[in-house]
C-alpha positions in Angstrom: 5.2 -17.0 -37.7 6.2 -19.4 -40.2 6.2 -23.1 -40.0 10.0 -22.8 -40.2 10.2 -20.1 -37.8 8.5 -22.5 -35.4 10.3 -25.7 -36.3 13.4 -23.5 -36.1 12.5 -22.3 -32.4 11.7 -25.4 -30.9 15.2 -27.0 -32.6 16.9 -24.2 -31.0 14.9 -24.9 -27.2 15.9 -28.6 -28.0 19.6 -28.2 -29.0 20.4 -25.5 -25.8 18.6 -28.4 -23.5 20.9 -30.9 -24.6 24.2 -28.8 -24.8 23.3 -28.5 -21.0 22.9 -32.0 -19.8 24.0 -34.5 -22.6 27.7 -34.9 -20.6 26.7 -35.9 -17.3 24.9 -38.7 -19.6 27.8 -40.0 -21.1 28.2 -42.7 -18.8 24.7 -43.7 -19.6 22.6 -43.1 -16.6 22.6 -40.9 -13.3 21.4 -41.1 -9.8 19.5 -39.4 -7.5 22.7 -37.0 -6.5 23.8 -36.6 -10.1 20.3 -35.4 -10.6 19.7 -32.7 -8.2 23.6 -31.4 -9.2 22.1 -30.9 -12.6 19.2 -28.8 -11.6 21.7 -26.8 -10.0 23.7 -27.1 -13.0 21.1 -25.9 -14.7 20.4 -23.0 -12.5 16.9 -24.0 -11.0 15.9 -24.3 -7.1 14.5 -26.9 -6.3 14.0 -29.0 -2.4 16.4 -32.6 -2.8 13.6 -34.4 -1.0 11.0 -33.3 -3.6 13.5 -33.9 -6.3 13.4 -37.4 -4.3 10.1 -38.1 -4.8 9.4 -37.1 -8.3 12.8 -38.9 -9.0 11.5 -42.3 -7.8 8.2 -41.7 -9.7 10.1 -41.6 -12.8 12.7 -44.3 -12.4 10.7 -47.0 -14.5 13.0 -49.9 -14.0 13.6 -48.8 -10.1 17.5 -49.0 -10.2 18.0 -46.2 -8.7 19.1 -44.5 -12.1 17.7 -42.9 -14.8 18.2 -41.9 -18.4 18.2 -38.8 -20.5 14.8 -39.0 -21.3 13.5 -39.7 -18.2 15.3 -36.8 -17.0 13.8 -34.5 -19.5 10.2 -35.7 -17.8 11.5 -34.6 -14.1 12.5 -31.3 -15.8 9.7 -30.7 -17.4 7.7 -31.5 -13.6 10.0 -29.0 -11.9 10.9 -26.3 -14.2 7.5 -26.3 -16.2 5.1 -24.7 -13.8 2.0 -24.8 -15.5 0.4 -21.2 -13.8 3.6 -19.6 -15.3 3.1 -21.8 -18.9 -0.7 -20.0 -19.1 0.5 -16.8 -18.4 3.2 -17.0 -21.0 0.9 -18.4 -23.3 -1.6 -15.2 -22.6 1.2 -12.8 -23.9 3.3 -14.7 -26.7 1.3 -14.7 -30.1 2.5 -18.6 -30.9 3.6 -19.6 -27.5 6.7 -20.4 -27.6 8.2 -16.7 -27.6 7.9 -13.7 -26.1 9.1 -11.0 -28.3 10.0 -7.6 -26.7 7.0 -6.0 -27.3 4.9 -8.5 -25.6 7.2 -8.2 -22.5 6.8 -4.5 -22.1 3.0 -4.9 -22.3 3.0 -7.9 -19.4 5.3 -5.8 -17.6 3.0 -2.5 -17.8 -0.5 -4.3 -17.9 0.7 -7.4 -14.9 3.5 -6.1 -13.1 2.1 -2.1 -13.1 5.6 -1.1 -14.0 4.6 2.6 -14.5 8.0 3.8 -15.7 8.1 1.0 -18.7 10.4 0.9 -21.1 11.8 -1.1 -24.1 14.9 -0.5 -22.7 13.8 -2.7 -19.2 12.3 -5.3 -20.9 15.9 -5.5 -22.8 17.6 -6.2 -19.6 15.2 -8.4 -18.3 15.6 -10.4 -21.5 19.3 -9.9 -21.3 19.7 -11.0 -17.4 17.2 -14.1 -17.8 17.0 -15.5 -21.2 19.5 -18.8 -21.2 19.2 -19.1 -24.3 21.8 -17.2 -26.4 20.5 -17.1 -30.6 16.8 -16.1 -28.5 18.5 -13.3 -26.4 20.2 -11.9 -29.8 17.2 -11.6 -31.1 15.5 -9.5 -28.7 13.4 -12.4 -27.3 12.6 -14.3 -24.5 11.5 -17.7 -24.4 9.4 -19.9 -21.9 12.6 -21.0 -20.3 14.0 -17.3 -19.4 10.4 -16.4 -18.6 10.2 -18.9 -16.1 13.7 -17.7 -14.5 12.6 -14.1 -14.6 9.2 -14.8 -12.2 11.3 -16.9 -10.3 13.6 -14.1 -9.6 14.1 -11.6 -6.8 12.4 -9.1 -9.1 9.0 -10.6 -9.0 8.9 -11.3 -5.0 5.9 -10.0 -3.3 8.4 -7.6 -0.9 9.3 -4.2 -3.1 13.0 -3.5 -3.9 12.4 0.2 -2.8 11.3 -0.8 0.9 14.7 -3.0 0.8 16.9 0.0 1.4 16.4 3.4 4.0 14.0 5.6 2.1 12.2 7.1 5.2 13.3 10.6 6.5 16.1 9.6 9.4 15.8 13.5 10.3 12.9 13.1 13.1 13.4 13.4 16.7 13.8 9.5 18.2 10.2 9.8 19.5 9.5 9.9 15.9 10.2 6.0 15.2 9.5 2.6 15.9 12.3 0.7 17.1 13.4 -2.9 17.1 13.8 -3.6 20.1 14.9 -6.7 22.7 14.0 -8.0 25.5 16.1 -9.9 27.9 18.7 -10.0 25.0 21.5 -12.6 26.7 19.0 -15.5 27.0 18.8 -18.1 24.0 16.3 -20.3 26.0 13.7 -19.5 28.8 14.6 -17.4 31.7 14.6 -19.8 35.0 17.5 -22.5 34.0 18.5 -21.7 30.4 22.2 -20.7 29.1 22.9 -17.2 28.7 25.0 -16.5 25.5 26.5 -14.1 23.4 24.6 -15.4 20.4 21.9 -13.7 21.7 23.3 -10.0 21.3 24.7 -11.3 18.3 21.8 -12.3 16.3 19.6 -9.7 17.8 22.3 -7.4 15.8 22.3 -9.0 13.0 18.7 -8.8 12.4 18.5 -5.5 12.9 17.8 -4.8 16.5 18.5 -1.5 17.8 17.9 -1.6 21.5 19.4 -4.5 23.5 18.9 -5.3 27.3 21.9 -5.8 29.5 20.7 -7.4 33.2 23.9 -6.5 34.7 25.0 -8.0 38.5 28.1 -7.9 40.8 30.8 -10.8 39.4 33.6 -12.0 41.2 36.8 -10.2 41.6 34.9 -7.0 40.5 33.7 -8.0 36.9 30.1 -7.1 36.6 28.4 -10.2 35.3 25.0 -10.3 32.7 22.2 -13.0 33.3 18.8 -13.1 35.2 18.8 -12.8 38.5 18.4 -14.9 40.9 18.1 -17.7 38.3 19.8 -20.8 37.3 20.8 -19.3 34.3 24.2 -18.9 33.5 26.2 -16.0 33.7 28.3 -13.9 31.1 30.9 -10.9 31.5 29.6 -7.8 31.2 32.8 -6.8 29.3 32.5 -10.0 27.1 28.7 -8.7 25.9 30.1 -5.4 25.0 32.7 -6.6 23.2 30.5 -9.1 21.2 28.4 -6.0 20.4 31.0 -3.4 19.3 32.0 -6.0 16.8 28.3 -6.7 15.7 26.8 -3.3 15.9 26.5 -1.6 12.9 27.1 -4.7 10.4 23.4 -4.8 9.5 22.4 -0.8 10.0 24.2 2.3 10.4 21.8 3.8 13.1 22.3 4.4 16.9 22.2 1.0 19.2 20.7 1.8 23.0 22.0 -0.6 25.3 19.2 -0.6 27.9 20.8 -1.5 31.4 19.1 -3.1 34.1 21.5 -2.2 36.5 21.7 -4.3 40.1 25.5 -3.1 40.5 27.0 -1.9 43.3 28.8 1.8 43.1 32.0 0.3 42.5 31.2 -2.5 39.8 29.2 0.5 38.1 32.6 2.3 37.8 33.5 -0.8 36.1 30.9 -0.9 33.9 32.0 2.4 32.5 34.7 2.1 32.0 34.4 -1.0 30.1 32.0 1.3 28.1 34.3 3.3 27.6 37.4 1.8 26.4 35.3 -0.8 24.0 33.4 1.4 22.3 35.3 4.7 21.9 34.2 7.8 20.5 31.1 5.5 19.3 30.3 5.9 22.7 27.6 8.9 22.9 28.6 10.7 26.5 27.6 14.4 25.5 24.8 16.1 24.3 24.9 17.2 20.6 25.7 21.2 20.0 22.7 20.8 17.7 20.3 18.6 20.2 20.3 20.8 23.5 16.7 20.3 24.6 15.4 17.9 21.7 16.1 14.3 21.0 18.2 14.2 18.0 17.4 12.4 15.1 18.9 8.8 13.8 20.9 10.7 11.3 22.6 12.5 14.0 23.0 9.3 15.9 24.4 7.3 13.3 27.3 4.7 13.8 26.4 5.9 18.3 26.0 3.5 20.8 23.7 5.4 23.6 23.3 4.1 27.4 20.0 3.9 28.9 19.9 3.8 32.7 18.9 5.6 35.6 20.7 9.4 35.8 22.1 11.9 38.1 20.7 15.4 37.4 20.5 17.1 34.3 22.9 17.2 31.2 24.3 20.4 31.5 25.4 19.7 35.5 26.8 16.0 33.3 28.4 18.9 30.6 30.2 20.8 33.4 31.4 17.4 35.5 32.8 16.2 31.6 36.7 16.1 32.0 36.4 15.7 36.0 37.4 12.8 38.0 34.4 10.7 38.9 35.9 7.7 40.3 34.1 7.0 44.3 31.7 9.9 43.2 28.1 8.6 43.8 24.8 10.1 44.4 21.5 9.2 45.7 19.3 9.2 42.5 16.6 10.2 44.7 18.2 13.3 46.5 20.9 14.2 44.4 22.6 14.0 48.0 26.4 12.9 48.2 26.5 9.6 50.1 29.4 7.2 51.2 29.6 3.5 49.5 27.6 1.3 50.8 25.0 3.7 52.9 21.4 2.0 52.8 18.1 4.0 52.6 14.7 3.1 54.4 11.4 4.2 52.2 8.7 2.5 52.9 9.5 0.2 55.3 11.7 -1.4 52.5 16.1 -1.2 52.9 16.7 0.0 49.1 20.3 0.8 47.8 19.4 3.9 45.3 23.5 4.3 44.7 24.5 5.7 41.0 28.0 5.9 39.8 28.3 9.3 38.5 30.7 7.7 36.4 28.1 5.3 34.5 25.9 8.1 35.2 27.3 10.6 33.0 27.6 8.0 30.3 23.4 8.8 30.0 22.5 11.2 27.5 19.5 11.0 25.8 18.1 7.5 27.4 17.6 8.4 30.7 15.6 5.4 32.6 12.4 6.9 34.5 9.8 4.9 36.2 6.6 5.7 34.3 4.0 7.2 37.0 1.1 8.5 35.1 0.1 10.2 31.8 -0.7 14.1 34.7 2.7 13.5 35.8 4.4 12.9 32.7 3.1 15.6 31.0 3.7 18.6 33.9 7.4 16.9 34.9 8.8 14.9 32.0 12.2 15.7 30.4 12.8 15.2 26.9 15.4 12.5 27.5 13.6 10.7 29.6 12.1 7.1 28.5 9.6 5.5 30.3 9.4 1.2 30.5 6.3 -0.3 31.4 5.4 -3.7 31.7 2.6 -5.2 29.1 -0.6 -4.3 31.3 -0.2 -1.0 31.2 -1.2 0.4 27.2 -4.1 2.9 26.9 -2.6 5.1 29.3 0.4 5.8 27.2 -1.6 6.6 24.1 -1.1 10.3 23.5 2.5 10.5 25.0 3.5 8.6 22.6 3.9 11.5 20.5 5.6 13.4 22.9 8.2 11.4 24.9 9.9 7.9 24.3 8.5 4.3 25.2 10.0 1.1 26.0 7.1 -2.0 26.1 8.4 -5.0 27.7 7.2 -8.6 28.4 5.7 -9.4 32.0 7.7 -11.0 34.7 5.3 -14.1 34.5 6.9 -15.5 31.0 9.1 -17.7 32.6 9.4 -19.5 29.4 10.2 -16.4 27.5 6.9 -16.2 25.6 5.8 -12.8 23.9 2.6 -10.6 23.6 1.4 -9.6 20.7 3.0 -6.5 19.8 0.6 -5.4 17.4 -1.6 -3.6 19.6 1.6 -1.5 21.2 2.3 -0.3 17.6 -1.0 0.7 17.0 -0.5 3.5 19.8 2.8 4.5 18.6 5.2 2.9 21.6 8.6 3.1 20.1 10.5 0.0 21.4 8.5 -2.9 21.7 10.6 -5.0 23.5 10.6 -9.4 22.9 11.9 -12.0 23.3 14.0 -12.2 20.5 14.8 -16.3 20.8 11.0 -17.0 20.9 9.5 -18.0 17.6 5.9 -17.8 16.6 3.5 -15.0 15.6 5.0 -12.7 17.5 8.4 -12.7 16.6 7.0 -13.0 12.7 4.8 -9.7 13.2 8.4 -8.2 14.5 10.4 -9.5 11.8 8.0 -8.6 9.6 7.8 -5.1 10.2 11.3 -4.2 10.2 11.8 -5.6 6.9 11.3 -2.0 5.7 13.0 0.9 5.7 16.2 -1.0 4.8 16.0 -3.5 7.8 17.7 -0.8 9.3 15.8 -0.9 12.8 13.6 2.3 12.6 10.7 3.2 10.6 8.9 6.1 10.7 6.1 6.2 12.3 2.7 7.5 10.0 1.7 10.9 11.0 -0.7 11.0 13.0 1.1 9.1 15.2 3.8 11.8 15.8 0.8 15.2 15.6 0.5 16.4 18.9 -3.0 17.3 17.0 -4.3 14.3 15.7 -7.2 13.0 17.2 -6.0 9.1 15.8 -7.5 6.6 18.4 -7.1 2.9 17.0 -10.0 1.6 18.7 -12.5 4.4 16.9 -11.2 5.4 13.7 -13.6 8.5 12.6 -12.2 9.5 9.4 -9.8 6.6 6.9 -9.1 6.3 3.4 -9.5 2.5 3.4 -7.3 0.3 1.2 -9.3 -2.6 -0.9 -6.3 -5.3 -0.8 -7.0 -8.4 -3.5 -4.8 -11.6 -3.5 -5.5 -14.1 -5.4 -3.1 -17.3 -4.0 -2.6 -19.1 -7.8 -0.5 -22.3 -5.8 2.4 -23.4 -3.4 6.0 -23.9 -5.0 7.7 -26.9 -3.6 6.1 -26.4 0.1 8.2 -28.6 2.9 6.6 -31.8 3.4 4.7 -32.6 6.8 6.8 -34.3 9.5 3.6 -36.3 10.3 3.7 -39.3 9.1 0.1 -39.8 8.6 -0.2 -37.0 6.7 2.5 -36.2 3.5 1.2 -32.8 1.5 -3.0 -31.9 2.7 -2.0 -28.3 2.3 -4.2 -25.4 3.2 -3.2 -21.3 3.3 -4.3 -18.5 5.9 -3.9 -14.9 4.7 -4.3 -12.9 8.0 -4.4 -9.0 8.6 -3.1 -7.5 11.9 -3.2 -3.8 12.3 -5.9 -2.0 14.3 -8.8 -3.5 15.7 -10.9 -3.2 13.0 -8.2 -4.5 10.5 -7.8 -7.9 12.5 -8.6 -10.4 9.8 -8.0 -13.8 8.3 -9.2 -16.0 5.6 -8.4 -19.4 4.6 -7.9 -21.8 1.6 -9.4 -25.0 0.9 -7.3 -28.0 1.3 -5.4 -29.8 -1.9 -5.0 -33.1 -1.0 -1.7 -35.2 -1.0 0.2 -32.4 -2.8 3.0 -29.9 -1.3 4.9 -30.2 -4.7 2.5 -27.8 -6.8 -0.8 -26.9 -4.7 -3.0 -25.5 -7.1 -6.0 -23.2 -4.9 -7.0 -20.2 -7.8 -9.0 -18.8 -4.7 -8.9 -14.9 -4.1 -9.3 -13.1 -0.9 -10.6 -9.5 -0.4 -10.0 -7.4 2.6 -10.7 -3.5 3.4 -8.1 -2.2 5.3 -8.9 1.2 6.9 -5.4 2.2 8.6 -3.1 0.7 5.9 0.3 2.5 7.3 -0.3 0.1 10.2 -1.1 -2.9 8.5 0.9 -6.3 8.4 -0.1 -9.1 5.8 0.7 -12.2 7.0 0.7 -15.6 4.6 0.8 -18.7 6.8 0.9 -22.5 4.9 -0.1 -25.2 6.7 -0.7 -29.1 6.5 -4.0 -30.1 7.6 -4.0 -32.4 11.2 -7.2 -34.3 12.4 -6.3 -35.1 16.0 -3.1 -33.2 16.8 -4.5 -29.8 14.8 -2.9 -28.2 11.6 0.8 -28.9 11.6 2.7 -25.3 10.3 4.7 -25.7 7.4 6.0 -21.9 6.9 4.9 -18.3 6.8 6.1 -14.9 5.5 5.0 -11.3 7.0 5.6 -8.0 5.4 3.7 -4.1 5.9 0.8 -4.0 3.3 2.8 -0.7 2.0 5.7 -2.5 1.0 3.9 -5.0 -1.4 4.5 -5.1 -4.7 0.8 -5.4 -7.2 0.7 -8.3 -9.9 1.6 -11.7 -10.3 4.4 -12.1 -7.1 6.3 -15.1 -5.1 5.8 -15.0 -1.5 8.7 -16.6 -0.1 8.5 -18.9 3.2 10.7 -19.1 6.0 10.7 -21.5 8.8 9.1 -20.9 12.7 12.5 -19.6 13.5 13.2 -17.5 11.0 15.0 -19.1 8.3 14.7 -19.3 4.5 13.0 -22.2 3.6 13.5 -21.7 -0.5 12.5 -22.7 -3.0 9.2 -22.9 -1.0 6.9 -19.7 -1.5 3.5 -19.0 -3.0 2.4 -17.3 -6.2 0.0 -14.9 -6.1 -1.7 -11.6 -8.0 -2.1 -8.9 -5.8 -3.9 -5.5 -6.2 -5.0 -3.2 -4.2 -6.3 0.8 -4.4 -7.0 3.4 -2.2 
């Protein structure tokens, strides 16, 4: 390129820089405000307290105000990354643009882009080059570079994993299934609120299976909270109604509303009818034609809202009742024996009411509640509809009917403050619902977020083969035979991390990559510390890890500021299935303990892996 060509380009960077920001200036100087509008203006993300800081660095006569120029430094801090400058620079031939050419080759050499094209790396340039006489020319400079790996193209989570791409044909027993656990409670479970925020946010993050604790109310409207608790109550008919509206917004598939039914007869009758008149023909109270004997499949299922609760005899006896009236009818679930309202059993030296509503009763289809004995009893007596929940202890024992019959995990009775175990492990031996507490953050609550990223977010994913073959000899705690994954990651730096809230401590930032999966996969590794700097870490380090069971595994990236006396303080961290990860250079975006986006924070890393 030609002296002229390159005074010519950098006129052309200087004169689009200006046209951008030279009328905001006409009054002479800006503020603090005015500045971080302009980023925005300008299109680039960026945190207002770190804009703050670097703002007050910058203001030489500190009046609160600064000028063109020293805006153009602040720009260049923020926008000007130098990791993304040197990769640039590795694929322009006079760094200052990329030409077409030298796109397509960082795209197929970096990016492992296998169907590249000229015609991709014309949109790309088209979609993220600002600059309009570089665009016309089939170019791309640093500026449009930078927006591209900034973009939702180059984050570490693949675009294919962001929509249902698994087969939705399988049985149910076939998937994993987000699942909740004491869904009503926003807090723990001895005093805190009950709330229909709860069921809402469950749904909106993709939960498919959602725990109703329903009780007798006054004047005969069944209530949900925790019994025999201080917290507070809610209409049953109120949840319900919060969840028809909620139910499908996120995913099409089938919701179970798992009852833990303390109702009398009567408020049962309720119940169902509330059931009923909210939720319609969404309401699944028949067998499929096609699903006799067999669990149907989540295609089958779609926009169905099943019932799981204890059940009267079998579904052809709930067939030939259909149409009948079942008002007053109720059985012993025990018997099968007709009994009058309010009758009490002895067993075991205990006074038990074992009274089902026939008319919530026939509202059970494929969910049918059943105690889980013992992996000889399941296996001689078990129905096909029949799903088993068992309290955390219990794990090992469920292993191989896991690919046979349907599993609910749920917390121990002990949480009182709504804590969660680590569901990991349950996964491992293919347990389908692996129930939490969805209001609880921390690690668990990542790993379960993280998981059912894929597949759409739409609540199930598939789970690997030989955790559905009645054949396969899979144990996760002796893996005989694996095609091991080699996973690489090499963490390049941190992207506008949040700051500490310590006040001793302002930016002393450190990384843990960690691999959960089976036992052998558990793994973590950690970064050295860069002092005094959560604006643009710089740690170059790279991290192997052999990963024998990789259709299990979850990578999870956690930042943290370094603590002497009160321990690490935790700043972010984003989870995601090892499958689902994209190779090459990629932004790993953080969210917050609870959940929430915290961008523009992420990491920038390469990854690459092979099997």
């Amino acid at each position: 390129m030609t002296f002229y060509e390159n005074f010519l380009n950098f006129f052309v960077l200087h004169t689009w820089f200006l046209s951008k920001i030279q009328d905001d200036f006409r009054g002479g100087k800006i503020n603090l405000e005015k500045t971080h509008r302009l980023f925005e203006k300008l299109d680039i993300q960026c945190s207002y307290i770190h804009v703050k800081n670097i703002f007050k660095d910058n203001d030489k006569l500190k009046q609160g105000r600064i000028t063109i120029e020293e805006f153009r430094a602040i720009y260049r801090i923020i926008a000007h990354r130098e990791e993304i400058i040197e990769i640039f620079n590795a694929y322009s031939e006079n760094r200052k643009i990329l030409s077409e050419h030298n796109l397509v080759q960082f795209l197929t050499q970096e990016q492992y882009i296998v169907e590249m094209s000229k015609t991709i790396a014309f949109e790309i340039i088209q979609k993220y080059e600002p600059i309009e006489e570089v665009r016309k020319a089939h170019q791309m400079s640093l500026e449009g570079f930078t927006r591209y790996m900034n973009s939702s193209e180059c984050l570490l989570f693949k675009n294919e994993c962001r929509k249902v791409y698994q087969d939705m044909t399988h049985p149910l027993n076939d998937y994993f299934i987000s699942s909740s656990h004491n869904t009503y409670l926003v807090s723990d479970q001895l005093v805190g609120p009950s709330d229909l925020w709860g069921y809402v946010s469950a749904l909106v993050k993709g939960c498919r299976c959602l725990e109703i604790d329903c009780w007798d109310g006054a004047q005969n409207e069944p209530v949900v909270y925790h019994g025999y608790t201080l917290t507070s109550k809610l209409l049953f008919k109120t949840v319900i109604q919060a969840i028809h509206k909620y139910a499908f917004m996120t995913s099409d598939y089938p919701v179970v509303l798992s009852l833990e039914n303390h109702c009398s007869p009567a408020q049962q009758e309720v119940m169902a009818d509330n059931l009923q008149t909210t939720f319609g023909e969404s309401l699944l109270s028949d067998m499929l034609d096609d699903f006799p004997d067999t669990l149907p499949s989540p295609e089958a299922l779609k926009f169905k809202v099943l019932v799981k609760n204890k059940k009267i005899g079998t579904l052809k006896e709930t067939r030939e009742r259909k149409g009948s009236d079942k008002r007053g009818d109720n059985q012993d679930k025990e018997t099968g024996v007709k009994k009058l309202s309010g009758v009490m059993l002895f067993k075991k030296k205990k006074i038990r009411k074992l009274k089902i509503s026939l008319a919530l009763s026939d509202l059970v289809i494929y969910t049918k509640a059943e105690k889980f004995r013992n992996f000889q009893h399941s296996r001689l007596y078990q129905q096909f509809n029949e799903n088993n929940s068992i309290g955390e202890t219990r794990s090992m024992s469920l292993f191989f009917n896991t690919r046979k019959f349907h599993y609910q995990k749920y917390p121990k009775a002990t949480r009182a403050d709504s804590s969660n175990f680590n569901p990991q492990e349950f996964w491992n031996i293919g347990c389908q619902m692996v129930a939490l507490n969805f209001q609880t953050p921390g690690l668990p609550m990542d790993l379960q977020n993280g998981k059912f990223l894929d597949n759409g977010g739409s609540g199930y994913i598939l789970k690997p083969h030989f955790l559905r073959d009645s054949k396969s000899d899979f144990n996760p705690s002796n893996i005989k035979e694996s095609m091991p994954v080699t996973l690489t990651i090499r963490l390049i730096s941190g992207i506008q991390l949040p700051l500490s809230h310590s006040s001793s401590n302002k930016g002393d930032t450190l990384v843990i990559i960690e691999v959960f999966g089976v036992p052998n996969d558990q793994m973590k590794q950690q970064t050295r510390v860069i002092k005094k700097n959560a604006f643009s870490p710089r740690w170059n380090e790279t991290f192997t890890f052999i990963i024998h069971v990789p259709e299990l595994a979850l990578i999870r990236f956690v930042v943290e500021s370094q603590g002497l006396i009160a321990g690490n303080e935790f700043l972010g961290q984003y989870t995601l299935p090892l499958l689902c990860m994209n190779k090459g250079y990629r932004r790993v975006p953080l969210l917050s303990r609870t959940g929430e986006s915290l961008e523009p924070a992420s990491l920038f890393v390469y990854v690459w892996y092979i099997r």
